[in-house]
N, C-alpha and C positions, 0 to 999 in steps of 0.2 A: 496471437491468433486464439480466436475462441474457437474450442468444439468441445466433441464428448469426453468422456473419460474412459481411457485405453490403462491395460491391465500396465502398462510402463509407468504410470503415471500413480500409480495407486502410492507408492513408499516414497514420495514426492510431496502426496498430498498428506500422508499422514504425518510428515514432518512436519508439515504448516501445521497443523489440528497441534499436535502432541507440545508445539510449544505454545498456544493458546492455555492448553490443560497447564502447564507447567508456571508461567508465564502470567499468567493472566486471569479476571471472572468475566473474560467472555463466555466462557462456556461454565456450568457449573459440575464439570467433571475433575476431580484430581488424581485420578492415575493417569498415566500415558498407558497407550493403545498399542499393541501389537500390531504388527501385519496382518495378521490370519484375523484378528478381530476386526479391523479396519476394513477387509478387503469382506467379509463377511455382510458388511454395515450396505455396504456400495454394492452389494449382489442383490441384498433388500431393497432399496432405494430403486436401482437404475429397473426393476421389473413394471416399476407405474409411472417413475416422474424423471423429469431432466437429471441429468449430472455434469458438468460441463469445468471445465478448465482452462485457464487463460496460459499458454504456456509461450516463451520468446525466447526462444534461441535455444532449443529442448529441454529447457529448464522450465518447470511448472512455478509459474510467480501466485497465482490460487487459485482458488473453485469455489464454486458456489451449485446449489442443487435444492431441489423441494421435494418435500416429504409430506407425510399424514401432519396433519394439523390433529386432526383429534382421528385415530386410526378405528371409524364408524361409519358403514353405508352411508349414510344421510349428510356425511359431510363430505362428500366426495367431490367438492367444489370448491374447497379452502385447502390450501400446502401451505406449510410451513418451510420460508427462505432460510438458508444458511450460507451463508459468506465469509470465508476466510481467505488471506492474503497475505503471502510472505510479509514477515516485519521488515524484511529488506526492503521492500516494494513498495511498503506504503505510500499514501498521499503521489499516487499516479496514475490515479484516478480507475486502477483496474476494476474495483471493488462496482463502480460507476458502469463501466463498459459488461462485468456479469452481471449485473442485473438487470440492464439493457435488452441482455441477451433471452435470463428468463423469462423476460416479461410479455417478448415475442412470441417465446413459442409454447409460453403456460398454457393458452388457452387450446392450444392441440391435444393437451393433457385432460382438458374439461376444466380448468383449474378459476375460475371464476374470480377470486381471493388472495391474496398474496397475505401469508398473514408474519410478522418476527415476534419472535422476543428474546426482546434484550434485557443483559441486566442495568439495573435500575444506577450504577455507575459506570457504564460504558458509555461514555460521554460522545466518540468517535461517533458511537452507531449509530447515538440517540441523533447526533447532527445528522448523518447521512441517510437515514428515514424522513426524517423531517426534509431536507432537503429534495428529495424525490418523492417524495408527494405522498410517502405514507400518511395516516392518521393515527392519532394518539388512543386507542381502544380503551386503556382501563390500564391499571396499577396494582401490584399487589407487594406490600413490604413486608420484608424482614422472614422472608422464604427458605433461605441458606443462608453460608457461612463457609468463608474460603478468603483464607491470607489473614484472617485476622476481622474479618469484615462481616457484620451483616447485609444481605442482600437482598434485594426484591426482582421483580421485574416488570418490564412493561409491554406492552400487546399492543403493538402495532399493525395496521391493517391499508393495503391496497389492492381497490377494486379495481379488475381491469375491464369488466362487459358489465352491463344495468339488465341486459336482457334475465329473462327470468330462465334460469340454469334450470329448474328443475322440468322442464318439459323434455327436456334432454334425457333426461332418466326415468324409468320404469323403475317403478319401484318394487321391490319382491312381493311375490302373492304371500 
């Protein structure tokens, strides 16, 4: 079942996250996250945009949520995806069925743009962007550095409405 994200679910979710940091250059963070910082993150977040969790049998299998794309007035029609998913869970298509879900109810948010970035060897993501219909935006190498590796990333981007967003918004005097 997908819905939002409940304060049970938060030390669920950050074990998914913390072993991505540990784990992995999905993310380009290398400490792991406390509670209080984690749960601090998801207080920011859930005040504008979705937060959502796939959880089956009261176990959180992952989340996925959008955030500031670039955190400025004028972009208030582009979020930035993020998708994680127990490594138990993988390749069962949860990852598939969240973004399903954001995709719905982005544009309640005003959210026009779906935008990722991935890093530039996350091979998984790069398939399952492409896959769903994201577009390849731009490149940028040799950014970071974690495990040993130079990394860059890639900016991905899905439109979800053509209408023109900005008549939706008044822009400040």
């Amino acid at each position: 079942m997908i819905r939002k994200i409940e304060e049970k679910d938060i030390e669920q979710c950050l074990n998914i996250y913390n072993f991505y940091i540990k784990e992995s250059t999905a993310t380009f963070e290398c400490d792991t996250l406390n509670i209080d910082e984690f749960k601090e993150r998801i207080k920011r977040i859930v005040k504008n945009f979705p937060y959502l969790v796939y959880e089956y049998e009261n176990k959180v299998l992952g989340y996925a949520y959008l955030d500031y794309f670039i955190d400025r007035k004028a972009a208030f029609m582009s979020a930035d995806l993020s998708i994680y998913v127990d490594p138990n869970a993988r390749s069962k298509a949860l990852g598939t069925q969240l973004l399903e879900k954001i995709i719905e109810i982005a544009p309640t948010y005003g959210i026009k743009n779906i935008i990722s970035v991935v890093t530039t060897d996350n091979l998984p993501s790069i398939k399952f962007h492409e896959r769903n219909g994201f577009h390849k935006e731009g490149q940028i190498n040799d950014i970071a550095f974690k495990f040993g590796k130079n990394l860059g990333v890639i900016y991905y981007k899905l439109v979800l409405w053509k209408d023109v967003a900005c008549l939706l918004y008044t822009s400040p005097s």
